[in-house]
C-alpha positions in Angstrom: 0.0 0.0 0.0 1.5 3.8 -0.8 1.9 6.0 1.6 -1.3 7.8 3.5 -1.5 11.6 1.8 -4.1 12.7 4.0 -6.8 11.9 6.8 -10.2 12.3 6.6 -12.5 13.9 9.5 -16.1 14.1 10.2 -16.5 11.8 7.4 -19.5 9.5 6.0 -19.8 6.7 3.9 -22.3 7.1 0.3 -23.4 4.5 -1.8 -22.8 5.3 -5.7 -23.1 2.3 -8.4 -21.2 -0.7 -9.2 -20.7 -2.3 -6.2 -19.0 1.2 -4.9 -19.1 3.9 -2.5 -17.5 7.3 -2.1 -16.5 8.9 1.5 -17.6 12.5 1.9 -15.1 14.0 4.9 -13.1 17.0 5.8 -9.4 16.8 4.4 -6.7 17.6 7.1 -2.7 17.1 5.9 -3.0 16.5 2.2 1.0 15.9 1.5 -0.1 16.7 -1.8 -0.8 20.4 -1.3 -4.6 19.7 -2.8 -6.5 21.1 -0.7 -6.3 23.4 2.9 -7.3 21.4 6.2 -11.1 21.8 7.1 -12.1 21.7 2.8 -15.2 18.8 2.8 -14.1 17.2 -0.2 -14.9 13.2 -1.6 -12.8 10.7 -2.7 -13.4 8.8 -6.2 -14.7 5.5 -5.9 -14.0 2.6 -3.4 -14.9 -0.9 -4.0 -16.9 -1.7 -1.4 -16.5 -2.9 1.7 -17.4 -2.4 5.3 -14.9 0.9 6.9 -14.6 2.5 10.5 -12.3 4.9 11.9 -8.7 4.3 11.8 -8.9 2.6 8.4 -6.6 3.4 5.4 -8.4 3.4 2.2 -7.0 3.6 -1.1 -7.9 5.3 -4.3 -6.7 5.4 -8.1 -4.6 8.4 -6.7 -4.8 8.5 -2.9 -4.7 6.8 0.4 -6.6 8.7 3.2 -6.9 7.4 6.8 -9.9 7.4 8.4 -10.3 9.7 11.3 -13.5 10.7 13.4 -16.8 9.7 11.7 -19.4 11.5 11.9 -22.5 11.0 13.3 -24.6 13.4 13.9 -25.6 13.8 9.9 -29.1 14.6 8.5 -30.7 12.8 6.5 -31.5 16.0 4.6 -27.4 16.3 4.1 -27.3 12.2 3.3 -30.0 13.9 0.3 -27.7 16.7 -0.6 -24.8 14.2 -0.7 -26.9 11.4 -3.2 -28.2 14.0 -5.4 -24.9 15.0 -6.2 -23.8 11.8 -7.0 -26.6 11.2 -9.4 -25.9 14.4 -11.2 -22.5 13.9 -11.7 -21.7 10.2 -11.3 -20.5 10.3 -15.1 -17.3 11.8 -13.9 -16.5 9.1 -11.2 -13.6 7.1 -12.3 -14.8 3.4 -11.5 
């Protein structure tokens, strides 16, 4: 496995297609200099499997660990988080 580039707090896990799922978090110590700590960002697709705090997942491009999950999400934001997926899950790499 490559080394971790960044963790990811606050995060949540969201069904797309395929046998897949993205995690929706807040980006803290991106080696990469992608993006400043606190952005909410998502990752590209995962193959699926079950996840929990202090796990290391892996993308095409990135390896995030897994900080605090959170919890305390709406299901109105769990919404806001699916409809986007629809509208744009053409430009998921899978």
């Amino acid at each position: 496995m490559k080394e971790v580039n960044a963790r990811l707090e606050q995060w949540t896990k969201s069904a797309t297609h395929k046998g897949q799922f993205v995690i929706w978090g807040d980006i803290n110590g991106d080696t990469q200099g992608r993006w400043m700590d606190g952005t909410r960002i998502h990752t590209s697709g995962i193959k699926d499997r079950e996840v929990k705090e202090g796990d290391i997942v892996e993308t095409r491009n990135s390896v995030y660990l897994l900080g605090q999950q959170r919890v305390d999400q709406s299901p109105d934001e769990d919404k806001d988080d699916e409809d986007f997926l629809l509208r744009y899950s053409d430009f998921f790499i899978v």
